[in-house]
C-alpha positions as CSV (number, residue, x, y, z in Angstrom):
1,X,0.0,0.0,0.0
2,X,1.0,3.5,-0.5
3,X,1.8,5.2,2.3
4,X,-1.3,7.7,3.5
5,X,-1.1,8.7,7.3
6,X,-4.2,9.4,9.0
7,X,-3.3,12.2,12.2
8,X,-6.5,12.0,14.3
9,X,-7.0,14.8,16.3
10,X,-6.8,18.7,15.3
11,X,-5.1,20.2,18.0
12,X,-1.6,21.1,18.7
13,X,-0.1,18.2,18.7
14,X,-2.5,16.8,16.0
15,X,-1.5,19.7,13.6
16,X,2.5,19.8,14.5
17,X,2.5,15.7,13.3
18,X,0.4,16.4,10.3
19,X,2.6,19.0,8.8
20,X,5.7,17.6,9.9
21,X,4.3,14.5,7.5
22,X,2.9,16.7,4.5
23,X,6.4,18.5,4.4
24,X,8.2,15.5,4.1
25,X,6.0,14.0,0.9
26,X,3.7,11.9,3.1
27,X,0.0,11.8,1.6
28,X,-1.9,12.6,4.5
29,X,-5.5,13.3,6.2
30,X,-5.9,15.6,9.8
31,X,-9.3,14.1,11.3
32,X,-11.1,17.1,13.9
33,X,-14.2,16.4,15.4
34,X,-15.1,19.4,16.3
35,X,-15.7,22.8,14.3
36,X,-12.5,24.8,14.9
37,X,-8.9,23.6,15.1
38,X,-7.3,23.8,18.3
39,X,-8.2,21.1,21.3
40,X,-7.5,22.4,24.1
41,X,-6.2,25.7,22.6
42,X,-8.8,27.1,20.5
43,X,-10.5,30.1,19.2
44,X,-13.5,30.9,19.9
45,X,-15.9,33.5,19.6
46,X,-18.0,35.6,22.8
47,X,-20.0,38.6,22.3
48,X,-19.2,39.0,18.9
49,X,-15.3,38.8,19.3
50,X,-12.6,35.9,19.0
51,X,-11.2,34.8,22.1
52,X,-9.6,31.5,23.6
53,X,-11.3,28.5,25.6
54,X,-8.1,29.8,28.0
55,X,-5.7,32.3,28.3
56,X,-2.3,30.9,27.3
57,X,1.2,32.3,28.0
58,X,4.6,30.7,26.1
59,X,8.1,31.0,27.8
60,X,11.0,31.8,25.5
61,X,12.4,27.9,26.1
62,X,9.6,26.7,23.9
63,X,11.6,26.7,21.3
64,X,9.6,24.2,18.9
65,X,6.7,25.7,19.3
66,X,8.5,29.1,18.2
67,X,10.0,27.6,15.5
68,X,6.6,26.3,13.9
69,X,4.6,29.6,14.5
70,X,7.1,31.5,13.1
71,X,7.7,29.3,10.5
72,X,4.2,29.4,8.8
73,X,3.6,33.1,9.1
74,X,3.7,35.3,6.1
75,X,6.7,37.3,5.6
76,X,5.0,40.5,5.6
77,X,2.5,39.8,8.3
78,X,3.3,40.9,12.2
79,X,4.3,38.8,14.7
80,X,1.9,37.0,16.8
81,X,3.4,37.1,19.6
82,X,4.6,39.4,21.9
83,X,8.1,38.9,24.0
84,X,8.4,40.3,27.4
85,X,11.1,39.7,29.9
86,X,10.3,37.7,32.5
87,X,8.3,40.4,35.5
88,X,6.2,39.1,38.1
89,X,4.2,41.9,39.5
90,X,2.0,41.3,42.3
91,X,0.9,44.8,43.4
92,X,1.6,45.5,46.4
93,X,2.8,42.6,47.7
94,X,5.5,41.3,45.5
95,X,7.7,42.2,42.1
96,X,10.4,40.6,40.6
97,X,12.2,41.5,37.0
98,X,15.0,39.8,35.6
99,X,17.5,42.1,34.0
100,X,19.2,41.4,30.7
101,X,22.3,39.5,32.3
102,X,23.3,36.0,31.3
103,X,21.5,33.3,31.9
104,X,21.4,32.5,35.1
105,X,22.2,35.7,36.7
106,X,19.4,37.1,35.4
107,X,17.4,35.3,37.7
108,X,19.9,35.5,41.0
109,X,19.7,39.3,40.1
110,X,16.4,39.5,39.9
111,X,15.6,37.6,42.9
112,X,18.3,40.0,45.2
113,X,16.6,43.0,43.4
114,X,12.9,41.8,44.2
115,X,10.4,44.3,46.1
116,X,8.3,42.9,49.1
117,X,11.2,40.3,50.4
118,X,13.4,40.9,53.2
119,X,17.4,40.5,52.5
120,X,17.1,36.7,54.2
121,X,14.3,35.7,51.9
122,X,16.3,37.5,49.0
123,X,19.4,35.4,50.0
124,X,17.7,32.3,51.2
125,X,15.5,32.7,47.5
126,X,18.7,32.6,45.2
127,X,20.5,29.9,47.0
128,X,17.8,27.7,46.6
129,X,17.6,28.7,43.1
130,X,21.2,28.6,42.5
131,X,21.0,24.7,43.8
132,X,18.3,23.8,42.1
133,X,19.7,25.1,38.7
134,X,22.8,23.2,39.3
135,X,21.7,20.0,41.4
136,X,22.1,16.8,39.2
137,X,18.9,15.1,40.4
138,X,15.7,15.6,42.0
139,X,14.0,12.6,43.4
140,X,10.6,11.3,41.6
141,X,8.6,10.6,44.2
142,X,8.8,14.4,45.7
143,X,6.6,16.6,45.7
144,X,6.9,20.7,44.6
145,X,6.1,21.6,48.8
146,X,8.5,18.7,49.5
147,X,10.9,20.1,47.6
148,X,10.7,23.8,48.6
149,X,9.9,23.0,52.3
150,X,13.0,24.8,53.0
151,X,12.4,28.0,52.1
152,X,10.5,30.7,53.6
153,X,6.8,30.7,54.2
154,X,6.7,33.9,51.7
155,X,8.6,33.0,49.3
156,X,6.4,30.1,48.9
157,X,3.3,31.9,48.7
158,X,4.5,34.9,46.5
159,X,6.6,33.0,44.4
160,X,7.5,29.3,44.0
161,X,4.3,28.1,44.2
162,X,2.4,30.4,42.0
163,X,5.1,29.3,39.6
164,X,4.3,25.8,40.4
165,X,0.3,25.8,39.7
166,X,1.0,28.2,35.9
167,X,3.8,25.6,35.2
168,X,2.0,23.0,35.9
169,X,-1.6,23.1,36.7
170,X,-1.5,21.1,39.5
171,X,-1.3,22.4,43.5
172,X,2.1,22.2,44.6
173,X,1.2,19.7,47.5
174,X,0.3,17.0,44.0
175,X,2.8,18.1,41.8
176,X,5.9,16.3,40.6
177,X,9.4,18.1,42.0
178,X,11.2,16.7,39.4
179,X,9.0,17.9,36.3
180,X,9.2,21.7,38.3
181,X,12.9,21.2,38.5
182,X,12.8,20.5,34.8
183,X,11.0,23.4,33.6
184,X,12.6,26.0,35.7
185,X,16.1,24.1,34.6
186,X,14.6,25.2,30.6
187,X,13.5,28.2,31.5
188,X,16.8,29.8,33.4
189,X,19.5,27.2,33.2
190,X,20.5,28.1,29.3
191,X,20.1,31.5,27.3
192,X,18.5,35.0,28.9
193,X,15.6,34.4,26.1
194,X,14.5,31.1,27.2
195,X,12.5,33.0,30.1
196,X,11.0,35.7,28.2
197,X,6.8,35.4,28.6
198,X,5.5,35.6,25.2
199,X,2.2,36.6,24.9
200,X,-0.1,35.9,21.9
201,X,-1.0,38.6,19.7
202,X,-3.4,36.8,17.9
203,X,-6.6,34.1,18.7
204,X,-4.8,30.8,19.5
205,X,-6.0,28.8,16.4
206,X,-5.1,31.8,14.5
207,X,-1.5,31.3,16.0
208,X,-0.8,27.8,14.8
209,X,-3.2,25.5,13.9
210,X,-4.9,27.2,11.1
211,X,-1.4,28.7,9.1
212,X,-0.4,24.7,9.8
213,X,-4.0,23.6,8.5
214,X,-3.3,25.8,5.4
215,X,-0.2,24.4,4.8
216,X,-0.8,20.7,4.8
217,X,-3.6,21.6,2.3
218,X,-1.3,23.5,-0.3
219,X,1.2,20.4,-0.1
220,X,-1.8,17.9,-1.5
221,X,-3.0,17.2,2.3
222,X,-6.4,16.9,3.7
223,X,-8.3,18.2,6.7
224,X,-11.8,17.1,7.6
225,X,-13.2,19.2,10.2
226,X,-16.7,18.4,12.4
227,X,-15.4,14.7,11.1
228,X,-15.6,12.4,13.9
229,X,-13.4,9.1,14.0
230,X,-15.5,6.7,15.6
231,X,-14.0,3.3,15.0
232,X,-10.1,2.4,14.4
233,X,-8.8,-1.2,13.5
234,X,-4.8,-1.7,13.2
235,X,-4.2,-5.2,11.1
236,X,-0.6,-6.2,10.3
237,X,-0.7,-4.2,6.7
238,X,-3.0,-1.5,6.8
239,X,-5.2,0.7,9.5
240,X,-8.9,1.2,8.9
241,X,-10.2,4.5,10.1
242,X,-13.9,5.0,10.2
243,X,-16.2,7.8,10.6
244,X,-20.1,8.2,10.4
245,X,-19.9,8.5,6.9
246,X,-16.9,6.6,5.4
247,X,-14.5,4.1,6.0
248,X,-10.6,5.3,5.0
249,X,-7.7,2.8,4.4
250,X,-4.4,4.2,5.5
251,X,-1.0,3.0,5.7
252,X,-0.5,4.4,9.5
253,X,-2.3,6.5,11.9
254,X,-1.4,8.8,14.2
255,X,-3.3,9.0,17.3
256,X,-3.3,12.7,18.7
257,X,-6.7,12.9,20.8
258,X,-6.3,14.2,24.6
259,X,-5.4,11.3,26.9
260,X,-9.0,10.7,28.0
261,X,-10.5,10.3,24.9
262,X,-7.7,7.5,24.0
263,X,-9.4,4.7,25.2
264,X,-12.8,5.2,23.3
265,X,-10.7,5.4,20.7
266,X,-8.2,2.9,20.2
267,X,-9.4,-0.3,22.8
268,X,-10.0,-2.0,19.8
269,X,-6.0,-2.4,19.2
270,X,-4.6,-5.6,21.5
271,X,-1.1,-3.8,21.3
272,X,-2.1,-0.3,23.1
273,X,-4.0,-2.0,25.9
274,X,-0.9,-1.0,28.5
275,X,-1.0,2.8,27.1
276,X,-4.4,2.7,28.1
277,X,-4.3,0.8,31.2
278,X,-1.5,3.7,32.3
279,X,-3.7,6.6,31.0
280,X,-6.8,4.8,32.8
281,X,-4.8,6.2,35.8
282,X,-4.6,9.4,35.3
283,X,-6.1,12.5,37.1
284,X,-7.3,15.7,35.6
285,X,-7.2,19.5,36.2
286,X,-9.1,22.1,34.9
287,X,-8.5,25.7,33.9
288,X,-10.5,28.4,34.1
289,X,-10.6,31.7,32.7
290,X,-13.2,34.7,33.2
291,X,-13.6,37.3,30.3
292,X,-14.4,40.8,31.6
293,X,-15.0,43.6,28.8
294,X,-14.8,47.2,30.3
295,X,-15.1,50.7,29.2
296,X,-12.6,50.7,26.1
297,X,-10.5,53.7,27.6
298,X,-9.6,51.5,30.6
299,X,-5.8,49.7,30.4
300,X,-3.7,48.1,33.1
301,X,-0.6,49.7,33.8
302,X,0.8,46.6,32.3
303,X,-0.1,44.0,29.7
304,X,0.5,41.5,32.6
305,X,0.2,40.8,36.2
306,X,0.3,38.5,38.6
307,X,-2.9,38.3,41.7
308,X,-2.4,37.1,45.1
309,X,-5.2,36.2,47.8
310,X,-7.8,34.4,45.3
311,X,-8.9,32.1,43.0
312,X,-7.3,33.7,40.1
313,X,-3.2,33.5,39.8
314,X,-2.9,36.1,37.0
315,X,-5.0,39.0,34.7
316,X,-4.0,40.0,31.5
317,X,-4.8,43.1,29.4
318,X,-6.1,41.8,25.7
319,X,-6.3,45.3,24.9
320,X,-2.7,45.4,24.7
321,X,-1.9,42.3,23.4
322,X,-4.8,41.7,21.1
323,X,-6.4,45.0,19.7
324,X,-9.6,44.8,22.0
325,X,-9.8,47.8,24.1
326,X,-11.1,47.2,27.7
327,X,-11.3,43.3,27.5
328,X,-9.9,41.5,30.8
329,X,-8.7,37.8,31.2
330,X,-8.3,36.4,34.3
331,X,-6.9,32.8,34.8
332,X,-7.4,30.7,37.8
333,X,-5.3,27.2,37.3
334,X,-5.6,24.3,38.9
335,X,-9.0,25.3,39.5
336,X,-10.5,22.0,40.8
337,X,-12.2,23.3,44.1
338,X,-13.4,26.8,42.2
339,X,-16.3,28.0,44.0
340,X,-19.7,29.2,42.4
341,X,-19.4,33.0,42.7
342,X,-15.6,32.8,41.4
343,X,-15.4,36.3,38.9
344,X,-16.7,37.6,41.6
345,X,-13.6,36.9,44.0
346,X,-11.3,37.4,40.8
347,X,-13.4,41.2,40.1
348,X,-12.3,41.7,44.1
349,X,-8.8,40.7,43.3
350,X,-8.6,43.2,40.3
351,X,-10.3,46.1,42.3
352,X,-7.1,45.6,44.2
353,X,-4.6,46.7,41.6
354,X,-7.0,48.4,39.3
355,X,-10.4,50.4,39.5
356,X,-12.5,49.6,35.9
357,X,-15.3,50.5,36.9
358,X,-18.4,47.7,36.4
359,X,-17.8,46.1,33.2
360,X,-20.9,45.7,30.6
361,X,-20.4,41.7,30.3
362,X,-18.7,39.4,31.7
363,X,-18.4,35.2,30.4
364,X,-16.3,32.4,32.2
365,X,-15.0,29.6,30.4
366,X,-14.1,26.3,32.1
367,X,-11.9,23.4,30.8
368,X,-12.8,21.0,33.2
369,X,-10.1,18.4,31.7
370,X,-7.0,20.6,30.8
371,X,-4.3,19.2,31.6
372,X,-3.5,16.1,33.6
373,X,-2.4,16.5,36.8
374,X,1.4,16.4,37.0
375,X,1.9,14.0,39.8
376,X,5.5,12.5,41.2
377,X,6.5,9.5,39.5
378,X,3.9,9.6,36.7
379,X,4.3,7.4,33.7
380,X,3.9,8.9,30.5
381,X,4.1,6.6,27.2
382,X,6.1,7.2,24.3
383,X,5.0,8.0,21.0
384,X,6.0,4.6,19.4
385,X,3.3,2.1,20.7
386,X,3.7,-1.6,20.5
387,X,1.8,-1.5,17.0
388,X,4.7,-1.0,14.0
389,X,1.4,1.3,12.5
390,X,0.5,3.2,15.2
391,X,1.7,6.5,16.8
392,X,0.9,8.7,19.8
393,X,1.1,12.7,19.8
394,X,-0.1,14.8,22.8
395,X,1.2,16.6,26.1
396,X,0.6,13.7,27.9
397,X,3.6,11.6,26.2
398,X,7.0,11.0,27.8
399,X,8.9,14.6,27.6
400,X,10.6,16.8,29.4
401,X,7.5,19.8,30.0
402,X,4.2,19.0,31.6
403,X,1.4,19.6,29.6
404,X,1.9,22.6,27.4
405,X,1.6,24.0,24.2
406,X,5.4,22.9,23.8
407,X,4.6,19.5,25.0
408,X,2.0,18.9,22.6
409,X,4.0,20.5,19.6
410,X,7.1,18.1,20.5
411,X,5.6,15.3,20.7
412,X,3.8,16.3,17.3
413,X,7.1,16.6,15.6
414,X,8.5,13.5,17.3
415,X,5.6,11.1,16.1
416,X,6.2,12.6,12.7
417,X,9.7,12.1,12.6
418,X,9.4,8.4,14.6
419,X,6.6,7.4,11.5
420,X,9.0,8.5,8.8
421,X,12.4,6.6,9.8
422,X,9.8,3.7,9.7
423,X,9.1,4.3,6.5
């Protein structure tokens, strides 16, 4: 048979596979079940405007992710995204910037130069740092509060364990030390850039998926949106993928749904039943993200801050960043215990660094299933399964970040690249 891939599942990782594939030659079909590319990084639209199912931020480390978006955009059209160097601001508790020095001083300066720490916390702050950036091991089984038990009280609230719930959607009492010694290790153990905070200047589709949609398209590729794949066999020579409408015959497949959909999926395949027995296992957490749309002549100070004291971690201005005056986002991660009247505690948490005035709507958006939860000693499977014709792509497979847009785009690329030396 000639070789036609079939890449089911239309979001990041989804898309990153399918284009790695259609670049290199490969005849192949992206399968979406629902109306807008994405997953769990999506446009879509509120009161007449595009927005995201979430809020995302990128750090400057994620470097394939980078590569891809600024790969597929038009020479002549702006960058979608905006870099910032890494600032927490937590008015009027807490601020830290990291100055322009090498990589990572930038961090042990900005930690000595913080507001709102005393000199011990400073001191005690980028020694632990300073260790953690150059320790050779962190032990599995620890957890983030295990792991910064020695530091101060404050520095834990304001600080390492904010970092720890953005990072890693997970509280740190769950989440795994070692994966939080990993990503700060990416994000200030190489160059200055690989901590900037990039911000999106554009809808999150908009950012990737689409420009990598279009692309696999103009290279002879297909993509089949509100196209459900609702039955998958895997024989020794071919892979049939079915939907309500058709059956497709395809040389390989690439599976590259979100790790709680895999089972529906694929339990007819003998060969994945251990993936799915170790994804059976996993625990979710959701993210939540409340839209506020003010007066158009109100701004933050700053395209970005940081909150303290409530449900929601940080608020960012999408009147800066996106062209749409007035409109508020505020996120609260690892937002598993979130109670009813939450935009009303996040509004509270504003009023604290900002007056808007009442704004004339206001929408939340939950995604009760948005990440896993990072947990110590997780096992995460690889994108080669024990079937020579089928892949995995998604955050959940085994990689360096939690799950992330550069997780998902990874192991996009790797599943590609895995399927083609086979080939």
């Amino acid at each position: 048979m000639k070789s036609r891939v079939a890449v089911i599942g239309g979001g990041w990782a989804g898309c990153a596979a399918a284009l790695t594939l259609a670049e290199a030659g490969v005849a192949v079909t992206l399968f979406e079940a629902g109306r807008t590319l994405g997953g769990r990084a999506r446009s879509v639209d509120i009161e007449g405007q595009p927005l995201d199912n979430g809020q995302h931020i990128l750090l400057g480390a994620y470097e394939q992710t980078l590569q891809l978006i600024d790969r597929l955009r038009p020479a002549a059209s702006p960058d979608g995204l905006w870099r910032l160097p890494l600032a927490l601001n937590q008015p009027p508790d807490f601020s830290l910037a990291c100055p322009r020095l090498p990589a990572p001083l930038h961090l042990l300066a900005g930690l000595l130069g913080a507001r709102g720490l005393s000199w011990r916390d400073k001191l005690a702050a980028a020694r632990w740092a300073h260790g953690l950036l150059n320790g050779t091991d962190t032990s599995a089984h620890l957890s983030v509060s295990q792991l910064t038990r020695s530091q101060p009280e404050k520095l834990c609230r304001l600080l390492w364990h904010p970092l720890c719930v953005s990072a890693l959607n997970t509280p740190p009492d769950m989440a795994s030390a070692k994966v939080f010694r990993d990503t700060i290790h990416a994000a200030f153990g190489g160059r200055n850039r690989h901590s900037d905070l990039l911000l999106p200047r554009r809808d999150l589709t908009a950012l990737f998926p689409a420009p990598a949609a279009a692309r696999i398209i103009e290279l002879g590729g297909e993509v089949r949106q509100s196209c459900r794949v609702t039955t998958l066999d895997a024989a020794a020579d071919a892979v049939s993928v079915g939907t309500r409408d058709a059956s497709m015959a395809c040389s390989h497949v690439v599976i590259a749904v979100a790790p709680q959909h895999l089972e529906g999926l694929a339990a007819a395949i003998p060969q994945l039943e251990p993936v799915l027995h170790g994804v059976a296992a996993f625990a979710y957490q959701p993210i939540a993200t409340a839209y506020f749309q003010y007066d158009p002549a109100f701004r933050l100070e700053k395209p970005l801050f940081a909150l303290t004291d409530g449900p929601a971690q940080f608020v960012f201005d999408r009147g800066q960043s996106h062209d749409q005056p007035g409109l508020l986002a505020l996120v609260a991660s690892a937002a598993a215990n979130l109670p009813a009247d939450w935009m009303d505690l996040a509004a509270a948490q504003l009023q604290r660094i900002a007056c808007p005035g009442p704004p004339r709507w206001r929408k939340s958006i939950v995604e009760k299933q948005a990440t896993y939860a990072c947990v110590p000693n997780m096992a995460r499977p690889t994108v080669r399964t024990a079937h020579p014709r089928v892949f995995l792509a998604g955050d959940y497979t085994a990689g360096l970040y939690p799950a992330t847009l550069e997780s998902a785009t990874l192991s996009g690329v790797q599943s590609a690249r895995t399927l083609l030396e086979q080939l």
